[in-house]
C-alpha positions in Angstrom: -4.9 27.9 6.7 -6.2 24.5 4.9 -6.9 21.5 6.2 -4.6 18.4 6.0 -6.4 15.3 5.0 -4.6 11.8 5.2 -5.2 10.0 2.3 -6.2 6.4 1.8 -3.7 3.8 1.8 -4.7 0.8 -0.6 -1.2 -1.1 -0.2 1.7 -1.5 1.5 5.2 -1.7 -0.6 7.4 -4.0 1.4 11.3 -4.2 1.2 11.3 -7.3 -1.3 9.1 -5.0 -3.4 5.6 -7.2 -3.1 2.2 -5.1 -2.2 0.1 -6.1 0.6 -3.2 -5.0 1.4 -4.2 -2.9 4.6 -5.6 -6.0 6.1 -2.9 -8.1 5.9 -0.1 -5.9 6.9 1.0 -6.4 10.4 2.1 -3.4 12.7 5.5 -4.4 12.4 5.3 -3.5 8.6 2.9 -0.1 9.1 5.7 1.6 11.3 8.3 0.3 9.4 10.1 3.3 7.6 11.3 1.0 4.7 8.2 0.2 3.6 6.2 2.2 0.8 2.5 3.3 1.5 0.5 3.7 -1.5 -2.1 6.3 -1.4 -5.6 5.7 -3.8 -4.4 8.9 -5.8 -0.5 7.7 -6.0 -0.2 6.5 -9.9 1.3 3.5 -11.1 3.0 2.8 -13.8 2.6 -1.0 -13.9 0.5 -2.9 -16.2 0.2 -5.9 -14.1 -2.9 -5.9 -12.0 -1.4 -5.9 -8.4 -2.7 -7.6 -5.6 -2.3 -8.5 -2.4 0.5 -11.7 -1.8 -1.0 -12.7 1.1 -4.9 -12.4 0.6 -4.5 -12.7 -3.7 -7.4 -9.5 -3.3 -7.1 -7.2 -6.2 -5.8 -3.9 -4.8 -8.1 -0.7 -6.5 
């Protein structure tokens, strides 16, 4: 039996499609099942640096 390890999240997707950091999110946006977590192994395929709307903090 293996272990289940959470992975990080480094941004939240929300429904208008703009990336916040785990800082800035609020707790209404963390249980909100509309919204996109993005783990630090999750790939994207955008060649825009993203980063967080509120904050402007590069997310890694």
């Amino acid at each position: 039996m293996g272990l289940l390890v959470e992975k990080e999240i480094r941004a939240y997707q929300l429904r208008n499609k703009t990336l916040v950091c785990p800082v800035c999110a609020t707790d209404e946006e963390r249980a909100d099942d509309e919204t996109e977590k993005i783990a630090a192994e999750d790939i994207i395929h955008d060649t825009n640096p993203m980063e967080c709307v509120r904050c402007k903090k590069k997310i890694k």
